[in-house]
Phi, psi and omega in degrees: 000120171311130165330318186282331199282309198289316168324292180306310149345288176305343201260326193275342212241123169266049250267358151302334169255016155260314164330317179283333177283331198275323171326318172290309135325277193323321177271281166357268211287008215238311170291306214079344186297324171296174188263162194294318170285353167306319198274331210273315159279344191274334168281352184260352170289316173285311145355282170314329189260324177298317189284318189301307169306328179289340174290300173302329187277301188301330180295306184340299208280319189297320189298292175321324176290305158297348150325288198303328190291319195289002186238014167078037156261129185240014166225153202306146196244144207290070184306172185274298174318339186295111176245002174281328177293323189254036226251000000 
């Protein structure tokens, strides 16, 4: 994937306003009130929006980390969420 193709993806993915939808989705289904197929998109709808923010957070995390190499820290930074380190 090209530098111009992958900007433009991050510049189109909103990640506050997929946070707010999914917020939302949540709250619908959380009242009871949808129908088993209301719930059923709305969950697979929550899904799709749950990957797409875990997506934006790990590049988020990667463009930091490179950041940091290029500025002559080379070693990997402790997230609080990491949990493969304490195995």
């Amino acid at each position: 994937m090209s530098k111009k193709t992958e900007n433009a993806e991050t510049q189109q993915f909103d990640f506050e306003a997929a946070l707010e939808q999914l917020e939302e989705l949540v709250s619908a289904m959380e009242e009871g009130d949808l129908s088993l197929e209301q719930s059923l998109q709305s969950f697979e709808k929550g899904i799709k929006l749950t990957r797409e923010c875990q997506t934006a957070l790990s590049k988020a995390e990667q463009k930091v980390q490179k950041l940091l190499d290029d500025a002559g820290t080379t070693e990997p930074l402790d997230f609080a969420g990491d949990k493969e380190d304490e195995d």
